[in-house]
N, C-alpha and C positions, 0 to 999 in steps of 0.2 A: 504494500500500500504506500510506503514510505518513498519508493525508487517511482512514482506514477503520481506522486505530485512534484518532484523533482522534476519530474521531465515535462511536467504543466509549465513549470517556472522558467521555462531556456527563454534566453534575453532576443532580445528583435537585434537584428543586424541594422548600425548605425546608416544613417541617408546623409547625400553628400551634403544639405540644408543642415543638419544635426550638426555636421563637420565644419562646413564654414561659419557658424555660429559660434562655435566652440573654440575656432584658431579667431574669430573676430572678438571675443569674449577676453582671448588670453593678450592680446594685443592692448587692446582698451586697460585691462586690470596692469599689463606693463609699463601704461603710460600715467595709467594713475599715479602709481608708484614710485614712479618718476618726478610727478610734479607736488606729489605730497613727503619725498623725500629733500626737494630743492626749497620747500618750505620751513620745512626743519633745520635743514641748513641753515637758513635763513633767522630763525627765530636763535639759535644756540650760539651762534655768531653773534647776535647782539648779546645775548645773556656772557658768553664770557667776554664779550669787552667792555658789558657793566662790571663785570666783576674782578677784572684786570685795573679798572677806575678804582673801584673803592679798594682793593690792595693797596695802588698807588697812594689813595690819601689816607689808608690807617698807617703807612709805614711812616708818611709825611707826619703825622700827629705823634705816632711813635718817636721819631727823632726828635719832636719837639720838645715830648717829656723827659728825652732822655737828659735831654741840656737843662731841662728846669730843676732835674735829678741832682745834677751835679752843681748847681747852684746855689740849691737847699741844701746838699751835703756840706757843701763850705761852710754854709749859713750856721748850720748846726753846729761842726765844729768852733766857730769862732764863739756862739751864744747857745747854750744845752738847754733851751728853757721847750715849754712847752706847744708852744706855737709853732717855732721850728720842728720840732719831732713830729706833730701832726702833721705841719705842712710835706714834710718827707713820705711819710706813711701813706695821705692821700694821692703821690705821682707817685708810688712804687705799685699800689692800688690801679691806676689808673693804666699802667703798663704791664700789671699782670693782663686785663681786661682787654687791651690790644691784643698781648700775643694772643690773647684766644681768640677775638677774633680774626687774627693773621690766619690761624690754625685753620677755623673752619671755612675762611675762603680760601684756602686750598685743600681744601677736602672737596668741595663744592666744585672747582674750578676741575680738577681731577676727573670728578664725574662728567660735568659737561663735555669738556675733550675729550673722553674716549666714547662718548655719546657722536660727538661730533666727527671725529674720525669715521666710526661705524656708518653714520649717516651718506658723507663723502665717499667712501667705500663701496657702498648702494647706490649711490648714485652715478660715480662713475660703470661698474656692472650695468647697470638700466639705461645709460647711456650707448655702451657698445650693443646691448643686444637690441636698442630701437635701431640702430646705424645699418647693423645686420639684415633686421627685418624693412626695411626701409629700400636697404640696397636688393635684397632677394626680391620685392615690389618691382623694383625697376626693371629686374630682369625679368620678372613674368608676366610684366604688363606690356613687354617690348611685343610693336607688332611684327607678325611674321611675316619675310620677306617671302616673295613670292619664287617656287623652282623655278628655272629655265628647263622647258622640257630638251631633251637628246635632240631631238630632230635640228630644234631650233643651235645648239650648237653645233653640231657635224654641218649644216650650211654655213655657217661664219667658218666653219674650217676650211669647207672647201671653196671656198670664195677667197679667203684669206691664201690659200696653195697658189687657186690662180692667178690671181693677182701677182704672187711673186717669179709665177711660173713665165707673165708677159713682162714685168720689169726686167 
């Protein structure tokens, strides 16, 4: 009973319409691909050169405390009172809190670029296989030149003999 509904279930043989829907389908979802790849490009590109900007200015703030650091340190040694020692305590405070955020825009930035790499990677791939499908287009849409039938050359032959036969 088992082997006589199996053989109810055999598949239909695909139609050339089935086919070129299928290779028109995969072409479209390659182009999608493509163009929602070049977007992401697009958006990670700006995200790491936000994020390449505020590097630049927490390292800029960074140096800055580093010099108020040592200027409060002076301070301190010259006068041990307690305004200086607070004042110290809050830029060494302030420079722990940088490194960390130093730390996590480059954790951040790490992610994005090898996001971004992946992306550029896809995209160049989707690029060469539209280039492919693009150029195989070309050549199957070329029309076909028409034969010369045999007859038609065996008289240019022999026309071209005599010819040379009267020079």
């Amino acid at each position: 009973m088992a082997s006589k509904k199996k053989a109810k279930k055999a598949k239909k043989a695909m139609t050339s319409d089935v086919a070129k829907k299928a290779v028109d389908a995969a072409i479209a979802s390659l182009a999608g691909v493509g163009s929602m790849s070049a977007k992401a490009i697009l958006a990670l590109s700006k995200e790491s050169k936000k994020l390449l900007a505020d590097a630049k200015n927490i390292s800029k703030k960074q140096a800055l405390l580093l010099k108020k650091k040592k200027v409060a340190a002076k301070k301190l040694k010259k006068d041990t009172n307690a305004v200086n020692k607070k004042a110290l305590k809050v830029i060494e405070k302030d420079i722990a809190a940088k490194k960390k955020d130093v730390a996590g825009i480059a954790m951040q930035k790490t992610v994005v670029l090898e996001e971004l790499a992946g992306f550029k990677a896809v995209s160049k791939q989707v690029a060469a296989y539209e280039k492919a499908v693009a150029m195989t287009d070309k050549v199957l849409n070329k029309s076909k030149k028409k034969k010369r039938k045999k007859k038609a050359v065996k008289k240019t032959v022999e026309l071209v003999s005599e010819i040379e036969a009267v020079a």
